[in-house]
N, C-alpha and C positions, 0 to 999 in steps of 0.2 A: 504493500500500500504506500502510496505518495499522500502525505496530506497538505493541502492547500487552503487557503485563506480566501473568503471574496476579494476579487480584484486582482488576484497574484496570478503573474507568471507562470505556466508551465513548459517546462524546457525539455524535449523528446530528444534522442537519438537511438536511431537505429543501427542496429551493427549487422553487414556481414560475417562469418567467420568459416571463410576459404582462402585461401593461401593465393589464387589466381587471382592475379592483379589487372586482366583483362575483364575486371564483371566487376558493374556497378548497382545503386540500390534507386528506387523512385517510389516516393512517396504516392501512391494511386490516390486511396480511402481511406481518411479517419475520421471517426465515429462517436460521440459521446455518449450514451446510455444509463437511465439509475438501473438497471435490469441489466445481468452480465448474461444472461441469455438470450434478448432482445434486443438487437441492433437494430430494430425496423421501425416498430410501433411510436417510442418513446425517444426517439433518436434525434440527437442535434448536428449535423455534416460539421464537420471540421475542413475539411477538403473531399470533394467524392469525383474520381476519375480525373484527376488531376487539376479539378478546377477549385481554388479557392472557396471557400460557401463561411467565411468568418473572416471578419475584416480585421483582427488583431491576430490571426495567424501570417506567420515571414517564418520563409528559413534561413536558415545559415550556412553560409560556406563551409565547405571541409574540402581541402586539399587532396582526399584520401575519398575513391569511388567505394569504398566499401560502408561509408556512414551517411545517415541523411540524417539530418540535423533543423529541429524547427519549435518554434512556441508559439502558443496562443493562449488569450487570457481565460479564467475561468469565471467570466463576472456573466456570459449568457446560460449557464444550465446550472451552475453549484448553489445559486440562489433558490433555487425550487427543489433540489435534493441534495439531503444529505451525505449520499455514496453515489459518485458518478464512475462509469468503467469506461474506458476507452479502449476500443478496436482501431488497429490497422492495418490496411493490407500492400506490400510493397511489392514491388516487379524487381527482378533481375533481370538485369540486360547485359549483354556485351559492350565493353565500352569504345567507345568511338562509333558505335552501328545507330546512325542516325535514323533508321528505317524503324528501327527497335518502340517499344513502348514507353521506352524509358526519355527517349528526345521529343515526342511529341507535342508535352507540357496535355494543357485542359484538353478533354474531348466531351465536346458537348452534343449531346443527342441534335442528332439532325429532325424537324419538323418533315412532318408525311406529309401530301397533300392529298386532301378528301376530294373525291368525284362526286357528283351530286348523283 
């Protein structure tokens, strides 16, 4: 458990732990939830599919492809529950493979168009 404060900072990294130095990490989906088996219902996006969805989330540089590194404040959901769990789910990519999922940044659902 992390405990936190209203208003405080929370500061993530994620780690690799493989030895190849050709593969990197991207941050896809993270998730808030008071329910650690509910990431749907009750859920507040932190980033989902590489898009921002929380304006006090920013990452951080690391020189090193094997960490992804980020914070956002906890003043939108820690207000309304007292135990909040956070999900993430991150991609490995090869590094330098621009085609990969890991360079694409946001993907945002493309709109269908309805036929009458």
């Amino acid at each position: 458990p992390y405990y936190i404060d209203l208003n405080q900072d929370v500061y993530v990294q994620a780690s690799l732990h493989n030895s190849d130095q050709n593969l990197t990490i991207f941050v896809d989906t993270c998730v808030a939830s008071p329910d650690p088996h509910d990431f749907n219902s009750l859920a507040y996006d932190i980033i989902r599919n590489g898009c921002v969805r929380d304006s006090s989330y920013a990452t951080y540089y690391s020189p090193y492809g094997h960490f992804a590194r980020f914070k956002f404040n906890a003043f939108e959901f820690i207000s309304r529950h007292a135990l909040v769990y956070l999900q993430c789910e991150l991609v490995v990519c090869g590094l330098g493979d621009h085609s990969s999922r890991c360079y694409r940044g946001c993907i945002s659902r493309s709109k269908r168009e309805t036929s009458s």
